[in-house]
C-alpha positions as CSV (number, residue, x, y, z in Angstrom):
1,X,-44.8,24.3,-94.4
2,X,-44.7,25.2,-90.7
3,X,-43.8,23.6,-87.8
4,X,-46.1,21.5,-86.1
5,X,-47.0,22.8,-82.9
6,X,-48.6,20.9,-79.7
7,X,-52.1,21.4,-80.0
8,X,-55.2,19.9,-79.0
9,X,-56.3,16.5,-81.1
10,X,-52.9,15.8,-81.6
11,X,-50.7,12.7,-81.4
12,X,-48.2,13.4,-78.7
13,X,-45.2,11.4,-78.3
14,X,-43.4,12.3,-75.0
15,X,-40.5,11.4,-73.5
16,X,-40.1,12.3,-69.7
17,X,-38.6,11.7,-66.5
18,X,-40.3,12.0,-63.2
19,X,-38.5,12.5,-59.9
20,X,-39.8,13.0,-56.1
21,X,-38.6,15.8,-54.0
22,X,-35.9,13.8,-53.1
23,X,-34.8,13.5,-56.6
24,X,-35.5,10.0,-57.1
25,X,-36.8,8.9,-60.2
26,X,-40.2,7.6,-60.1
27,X,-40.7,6.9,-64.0
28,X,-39.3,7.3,-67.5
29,X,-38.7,6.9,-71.3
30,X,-35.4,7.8,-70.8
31,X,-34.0,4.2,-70.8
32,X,-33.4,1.6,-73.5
33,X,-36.5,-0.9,-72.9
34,X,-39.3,2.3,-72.5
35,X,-41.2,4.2,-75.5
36,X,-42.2,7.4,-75.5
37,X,-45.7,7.7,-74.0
38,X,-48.4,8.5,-76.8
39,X,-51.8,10.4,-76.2
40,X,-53.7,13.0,-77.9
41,X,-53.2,16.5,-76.6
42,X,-56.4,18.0,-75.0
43,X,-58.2,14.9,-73.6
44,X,-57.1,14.9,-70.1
45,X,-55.0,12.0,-70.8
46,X,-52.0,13.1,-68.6
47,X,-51.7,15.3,-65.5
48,X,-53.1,18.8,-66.3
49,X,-50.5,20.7,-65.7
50,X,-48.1,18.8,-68.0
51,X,-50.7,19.2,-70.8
52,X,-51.5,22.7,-70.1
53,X,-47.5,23.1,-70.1
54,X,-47.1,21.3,-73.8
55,X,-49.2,23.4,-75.9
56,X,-47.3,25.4,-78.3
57,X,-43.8,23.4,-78.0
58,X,-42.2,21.2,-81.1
59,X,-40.5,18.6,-81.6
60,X,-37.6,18.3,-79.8
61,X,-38.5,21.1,-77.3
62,X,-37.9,20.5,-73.6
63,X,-39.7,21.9,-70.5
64,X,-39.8,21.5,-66.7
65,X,-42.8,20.8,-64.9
66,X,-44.0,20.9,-61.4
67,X,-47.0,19.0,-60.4
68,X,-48.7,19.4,-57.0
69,X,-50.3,16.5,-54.9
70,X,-53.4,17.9,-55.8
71,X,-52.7,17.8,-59.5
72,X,-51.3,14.3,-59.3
73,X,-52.4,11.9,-57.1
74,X,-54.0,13.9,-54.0
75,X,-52.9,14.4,-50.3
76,X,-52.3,11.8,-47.8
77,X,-55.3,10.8,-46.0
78,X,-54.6,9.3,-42.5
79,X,-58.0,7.9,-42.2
80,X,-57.2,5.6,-45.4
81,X,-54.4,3.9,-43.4
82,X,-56.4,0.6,-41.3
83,X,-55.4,-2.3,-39.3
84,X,-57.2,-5.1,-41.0
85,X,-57.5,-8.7,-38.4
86,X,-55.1,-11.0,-39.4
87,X,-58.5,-13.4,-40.0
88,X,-59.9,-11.0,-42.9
89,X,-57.0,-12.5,-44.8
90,X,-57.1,-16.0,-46.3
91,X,-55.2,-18.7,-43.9
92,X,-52.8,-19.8,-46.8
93,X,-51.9,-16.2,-47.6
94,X,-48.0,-14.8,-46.6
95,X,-48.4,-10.8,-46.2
96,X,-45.3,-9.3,-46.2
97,X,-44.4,-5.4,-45.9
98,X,-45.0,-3.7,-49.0
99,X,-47.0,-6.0,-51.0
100,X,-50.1,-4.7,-53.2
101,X,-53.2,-6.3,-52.6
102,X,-56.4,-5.9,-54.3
103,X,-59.2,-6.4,-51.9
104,X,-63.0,-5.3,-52.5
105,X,-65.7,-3.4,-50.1
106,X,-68.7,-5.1,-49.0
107,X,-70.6,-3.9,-52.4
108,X,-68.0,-5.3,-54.7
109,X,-66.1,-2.0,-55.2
110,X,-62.0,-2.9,-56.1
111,X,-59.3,-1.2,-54.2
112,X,-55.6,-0.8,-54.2
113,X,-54.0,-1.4,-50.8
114,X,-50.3,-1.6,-49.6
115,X,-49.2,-3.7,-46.5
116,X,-47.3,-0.6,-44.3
117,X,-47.3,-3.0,-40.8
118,X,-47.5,-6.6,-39.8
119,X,-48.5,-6.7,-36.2
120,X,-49.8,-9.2,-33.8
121,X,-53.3,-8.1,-34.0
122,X,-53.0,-8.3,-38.1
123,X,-51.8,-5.9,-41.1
124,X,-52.0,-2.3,-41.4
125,X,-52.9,-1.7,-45.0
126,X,-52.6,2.0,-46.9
127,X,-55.4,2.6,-49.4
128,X,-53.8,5.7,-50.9
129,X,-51.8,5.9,-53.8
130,X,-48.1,5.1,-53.2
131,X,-47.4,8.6,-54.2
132,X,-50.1,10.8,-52.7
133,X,-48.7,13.9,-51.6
134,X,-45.9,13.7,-53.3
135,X,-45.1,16.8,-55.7
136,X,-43.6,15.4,-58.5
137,X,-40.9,16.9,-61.1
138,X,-41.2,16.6,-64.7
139,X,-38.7,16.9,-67.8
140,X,-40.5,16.8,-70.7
141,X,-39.4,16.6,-74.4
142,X,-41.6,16.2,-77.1
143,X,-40.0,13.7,-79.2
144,X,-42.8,13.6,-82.2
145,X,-46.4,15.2,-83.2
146,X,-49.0,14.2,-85.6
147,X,-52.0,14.8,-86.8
148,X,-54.8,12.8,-85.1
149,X,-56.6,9.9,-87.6
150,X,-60.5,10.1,-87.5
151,X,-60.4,7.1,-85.7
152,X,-58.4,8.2,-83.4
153,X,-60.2,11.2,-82.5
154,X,-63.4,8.6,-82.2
155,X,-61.4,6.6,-80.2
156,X,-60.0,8.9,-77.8
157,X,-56.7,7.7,-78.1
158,X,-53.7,6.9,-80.1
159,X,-53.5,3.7,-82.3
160,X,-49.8,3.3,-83.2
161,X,-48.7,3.0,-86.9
162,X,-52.5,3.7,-88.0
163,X,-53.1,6.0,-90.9
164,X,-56.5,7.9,-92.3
């Protein structure tokens, strides 16, 4: 029989560690309490480039990965970054730096936003991503691969322990 290879329609189990620049980790399986992240191969489940960098490895094979700000989560834009009247906010509510809010636009649309400044004339709130334009770092090992059930593949997406 040969070795399974990563291919697309597969069941991926990855393992990984993302870091910064800076080196700091941003994410991982690595520790006690996380599972390896699932998906099937070729479904533009994950970043591109870390699915385009998969195909053809086995289990237990490791890789490094780069992935741009415009492969992950975009570039900065300033204009996203607005000063928001302290009377937008509900009276009872206690903003403090770095919390996440979800607030909508005037046709209903969610948004993520992070409090950046508290200032006298109200909160500056950043509606990028916390890590837009960040390159980010990957190591990647494939800890398991499997073939896809049919419902799976109907699905789009992994169902753990589930057989054809």
């Amino acid at each position: 029989m040969t070795e399974l290879t990563v291919a697309d329609d597969l069941v991926v189990s990855l393992d990984y560690t993302a870091r910064r620049g800076d080196g700091q980790v941003i994410a991982t399986t690595t520790t006690e309490d996380r599972e390896a992240v699932e998906f099937l191969q070729g479904r533009g489940q994950i970043f591109p480039p870390v699915e385009q960098a998969l195909y053809g490895m086995a289990v237990g094979d490791e890789k490094d990965v780069v992935v741009t700000p415009a492969e992950a989560y975009g570039e900065r834009d300033p204009e996203a970054v607005v000063l928001i009247p302290h009377d937008r906010f509900p009276a009872d509510m206690a903003l403090q730096l770095g919390m996440r809010l979800s607030v909508e636009d005037s046709s209903g649309q969610p948004f993520e936003a992070y409090v950046t400044d508290i200032r006298p004339d109200g909160a500056v709130l950043d509606f990028n991503h916390p890590l837009a334009g960040e390159t980010l770092y990957f190591e990647l090992t494939v800890s398991a691969l499997r073939p896809a059930t049919s419902q799976e593949l109907a699905h789009g997406h992994p169902h753990s322990g589930e057989t054809d």
